[in-house]
N, C-alpha and C positions, 0 to 999 in steps of 0.2 A: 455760466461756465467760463475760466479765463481761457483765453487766445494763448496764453502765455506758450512758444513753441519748442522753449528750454526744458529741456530732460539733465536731470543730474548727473553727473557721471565723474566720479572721484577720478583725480589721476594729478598729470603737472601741467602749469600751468606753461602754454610756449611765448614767445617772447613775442609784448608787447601788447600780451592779453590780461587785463582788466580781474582781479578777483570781485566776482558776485557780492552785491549789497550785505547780502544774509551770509556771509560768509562761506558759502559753498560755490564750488566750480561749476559751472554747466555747460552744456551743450547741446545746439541748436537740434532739432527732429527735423527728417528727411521731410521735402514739401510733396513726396507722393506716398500712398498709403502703404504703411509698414510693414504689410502685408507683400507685400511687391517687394519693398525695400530688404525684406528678411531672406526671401525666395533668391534674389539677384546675389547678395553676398554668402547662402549657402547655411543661412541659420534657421532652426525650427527649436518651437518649444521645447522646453525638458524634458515634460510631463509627457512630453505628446506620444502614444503609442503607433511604433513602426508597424510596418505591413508585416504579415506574418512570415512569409518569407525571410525577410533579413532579420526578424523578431530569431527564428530558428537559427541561422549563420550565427547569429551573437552569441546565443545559447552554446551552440559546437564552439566558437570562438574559446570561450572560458570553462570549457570542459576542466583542462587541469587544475583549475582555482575552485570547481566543483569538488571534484576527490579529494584535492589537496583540504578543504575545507569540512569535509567530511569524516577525514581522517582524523584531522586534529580536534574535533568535537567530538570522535569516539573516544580520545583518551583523554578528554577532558572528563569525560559525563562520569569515571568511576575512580578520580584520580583521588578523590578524598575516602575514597571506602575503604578498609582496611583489605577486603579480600578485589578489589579492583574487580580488572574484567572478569573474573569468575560471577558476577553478577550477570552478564548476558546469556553465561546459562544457567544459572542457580533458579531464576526467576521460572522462564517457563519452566526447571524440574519441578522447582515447589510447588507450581500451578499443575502438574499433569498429577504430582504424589497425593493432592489434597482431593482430584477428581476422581483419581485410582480407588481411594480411600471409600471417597461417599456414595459413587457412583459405580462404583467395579463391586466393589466389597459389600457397602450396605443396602443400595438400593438395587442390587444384580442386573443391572440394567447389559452386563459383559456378556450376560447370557443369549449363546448364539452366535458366538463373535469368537472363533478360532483367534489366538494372541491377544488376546483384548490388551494390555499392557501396550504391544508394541502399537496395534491402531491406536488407542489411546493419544501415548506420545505424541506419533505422527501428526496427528489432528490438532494438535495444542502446541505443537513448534511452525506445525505451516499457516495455522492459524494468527499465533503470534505476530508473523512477519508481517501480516496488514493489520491489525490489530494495530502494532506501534508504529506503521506507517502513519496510518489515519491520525491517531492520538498528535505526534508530535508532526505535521503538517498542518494542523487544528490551527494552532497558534505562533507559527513561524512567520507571519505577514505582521502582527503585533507585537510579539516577542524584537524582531528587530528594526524595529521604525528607525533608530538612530543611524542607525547601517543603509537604510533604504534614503533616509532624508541628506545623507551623507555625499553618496557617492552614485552614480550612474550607473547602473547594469541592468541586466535583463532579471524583472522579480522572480520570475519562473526559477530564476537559478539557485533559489533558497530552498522551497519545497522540495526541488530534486534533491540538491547538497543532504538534506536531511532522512528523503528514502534512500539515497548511496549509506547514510547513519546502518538506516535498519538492511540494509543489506550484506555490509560488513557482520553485524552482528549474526545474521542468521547462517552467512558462511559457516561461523565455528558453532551455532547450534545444530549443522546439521553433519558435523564431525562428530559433538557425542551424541547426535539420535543412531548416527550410523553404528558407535559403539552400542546402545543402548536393544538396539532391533538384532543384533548381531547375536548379545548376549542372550535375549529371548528364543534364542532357536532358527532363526529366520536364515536362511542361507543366501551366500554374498553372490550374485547373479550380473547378466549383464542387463537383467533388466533396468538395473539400478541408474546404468543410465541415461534412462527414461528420466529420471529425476530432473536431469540439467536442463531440458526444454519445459520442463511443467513448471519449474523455480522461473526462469527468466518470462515465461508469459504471465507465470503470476508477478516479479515485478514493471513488467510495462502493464499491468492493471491497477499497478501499486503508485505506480508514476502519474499514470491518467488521471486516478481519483484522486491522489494525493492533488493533484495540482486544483481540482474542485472543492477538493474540502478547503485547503488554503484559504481561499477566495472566501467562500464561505464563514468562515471560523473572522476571517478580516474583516466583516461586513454585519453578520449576527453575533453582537456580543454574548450571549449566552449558548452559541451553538458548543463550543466547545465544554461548557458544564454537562450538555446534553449528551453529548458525543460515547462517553461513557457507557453508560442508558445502553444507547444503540447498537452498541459494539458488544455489549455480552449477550441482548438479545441475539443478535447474529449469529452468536458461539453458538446457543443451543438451538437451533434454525438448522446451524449449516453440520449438523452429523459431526462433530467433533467428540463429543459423548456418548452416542449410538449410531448405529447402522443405520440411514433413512430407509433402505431397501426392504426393512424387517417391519416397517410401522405400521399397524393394525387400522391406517385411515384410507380413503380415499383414493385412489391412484391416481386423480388428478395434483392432490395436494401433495403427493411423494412426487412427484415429476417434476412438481414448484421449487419443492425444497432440495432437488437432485443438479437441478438446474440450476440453481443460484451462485455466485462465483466463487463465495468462498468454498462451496459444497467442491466444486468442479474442482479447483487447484488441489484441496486436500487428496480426494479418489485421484487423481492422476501422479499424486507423490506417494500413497499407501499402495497403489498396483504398481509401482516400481520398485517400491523397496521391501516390500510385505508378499511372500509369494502365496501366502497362507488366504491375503485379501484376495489375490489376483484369483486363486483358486476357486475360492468359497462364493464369489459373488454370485445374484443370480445370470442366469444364462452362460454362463464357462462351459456347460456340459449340455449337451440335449435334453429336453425337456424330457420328465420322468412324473408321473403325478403319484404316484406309490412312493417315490423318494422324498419328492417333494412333501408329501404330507405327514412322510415318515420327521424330517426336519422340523415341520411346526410342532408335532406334537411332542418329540424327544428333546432336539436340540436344542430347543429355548431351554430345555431344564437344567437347575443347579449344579445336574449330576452324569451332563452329557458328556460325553468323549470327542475327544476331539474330530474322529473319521463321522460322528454324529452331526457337528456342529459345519462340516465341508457340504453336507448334502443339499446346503442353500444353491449351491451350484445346479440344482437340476431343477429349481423354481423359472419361472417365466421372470423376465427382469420388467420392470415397468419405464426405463429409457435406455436403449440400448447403448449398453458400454463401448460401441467400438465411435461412438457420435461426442464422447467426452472431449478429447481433442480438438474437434471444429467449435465445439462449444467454450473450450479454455480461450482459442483462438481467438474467435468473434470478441469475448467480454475483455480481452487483451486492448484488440483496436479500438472499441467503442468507446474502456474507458479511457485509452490515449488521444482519442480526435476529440471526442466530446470537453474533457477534461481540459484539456489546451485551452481551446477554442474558450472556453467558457473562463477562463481565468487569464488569458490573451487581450478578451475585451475588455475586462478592466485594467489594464496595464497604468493607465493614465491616473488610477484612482486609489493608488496603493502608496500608504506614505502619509495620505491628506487628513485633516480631522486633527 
């Protein structure tokens, strides 16, 4: 190994100093270890990931380069379509019209479900909003390497920049559900806003895992072809389609699937804005077992009435709805400390490859 104690270093030469054999300037390395010599004048690696602490300051630091960045990717993403941003709502309509269609209309699955139309919706616009969370935080760590290899920031700040995307966008999805539930019959209540805390914990759930998948999606090249896959499995899991509370299984596997996040953020935006849901659920009313069985046996049918299809209300519920809440709660923080923390530690490793 050479002695040699000259490290390169481009610049000018000062007077009276010699240019290098090889035609390159040098200059001499500190005679104590670099390590010390880095510490003393206040330098650390690039790559190297801060403590989480100042990791978060940085983050707050560039908050407005965050929106600002987000913004202007929203009105990039439809700038060439001829109808523009009416594609952020055209998309989930088409997707609730095509479920309306198979699963209201042919396969009566509406059956039991006072406004199915408007739960419907509900379920497939609040669905949506993690849906295209997940999707487009998949591949936001590879999508911008040039930008990462580029410039210095906090990587965290990308996967956010891109749930503030679907944030914006769900804003004005949830101005025409608001016309949409309205037009169903639905009356304008102040439940409704109950909606604004069940939106904002679903997105700090949306932010947490976002920032997991990230990582993920960066590190497993095929995760994001998978991602897909996963994500419509989810759809039909979490009650976007039907009522979990009506399914003919198990009561422990309705409590799995009652439980689950996306299940939780939907029910706590369809009993805000749905009063027809808030009504009908089980447990709304005292328990009745003559009403109750009066419901299973009439209201599931093709040709129930509506005051037929309410009487779910006087069934036993199998997780109580007033626990939704501590349960949005909980899955808010979990996926934001978890989420971090797990995409925190690789900070030093995003870029490389």
């Amino acid at each position: 190994m050479s002695n040699d104690r000259r490290l390169s270093a481009p610049g000018q030469l000062a007077a009276g100093d010699e240019l290098a054999p090889g035609g390159t300037a040098t200059a001499e390395l500190p005679d104590e270890p670099l390590a010390e010599f880095a510490a003393k004048h206040g330098l650390r690696a690039s790559a190297q990931r801060p403590p989480a602490g100042r990791y978060i300051r940085n983050l707050w630091q560039r908050r407005h380069f965050i929106l600002a960045f987000a913004t202007a990717k929203n009105i990039a993403l439809y700038t060439e379509a001829r109808l523009g941003q009416l594609w952020q709502v055209l998309t989930p309509l088409l997707n609730a019209g095509v479920y309306f269609l198979i699963f209201g209309l042919l396969l009566h699955i509406s059956r039991g479900i006072p406004n199915y139309l408007g739960f419907l919706v509900t379920g497939v616009f609040v669905f949506n909003f993690t849906q295209r969370a997940y999707i487009s935080t998949s591949t936001v760590i590879t999508d911008s390497l040039p930008l990462i290899r580029a410039l210095r920031f906090p990587r965290a700040a990308l996967p956010l920049a891109y749930v503030m995307i679907e944030v914006e966008q769900m804003l004005l999805s949830m101005v025409v559900l608001a016309v949409i539930v309205l037009i169903t019959g639905e009356p304008l209540t102040w439940y409704w806003l109950l909606a604004i805390p069940a939106l904002l914990l679903q997105t700090v759930f949306n932010v947490g895992s976002g920032l997991a998948v990230a990582r993920l999606g960066s590190t497993v090249n095929d995760f994001s072809q998978l991602l897909p896959f996963l994500m419509r499995t989810w759809l039909y899991v979490s009650g976007v389609l039907f009522s979990i509370s009506t399914l003919g299984i198990a009561h422990k596997y309705i409590t799995i699937l009652q439980l689950n996040p996306a299940a939780i953020y939907i029910t706590l935006v369809r009993n805000a804005i749905l009063q027809t849901q808030r009504q009908s659920q089980p447990g709304a009313q005292p328990y009745n077992a003559q009403l109750c069985r009066e419901w299973h046996t009439v209201g599931h049918s093709a040709h129930a009435t509506k005051q037929q299809q309410m009487l779910s209300a006087y069934c036993h519920p199998v997780t109580n709805p007033a626990h939704y809440w501590y349960y949005g709660i909980a899955w808010a923080v979990l996926a934001l400390v978890v989420g971090f923390y797990f995409f925190w530690r690789a900070e030093a490793k995003y870029g490389r490859g």
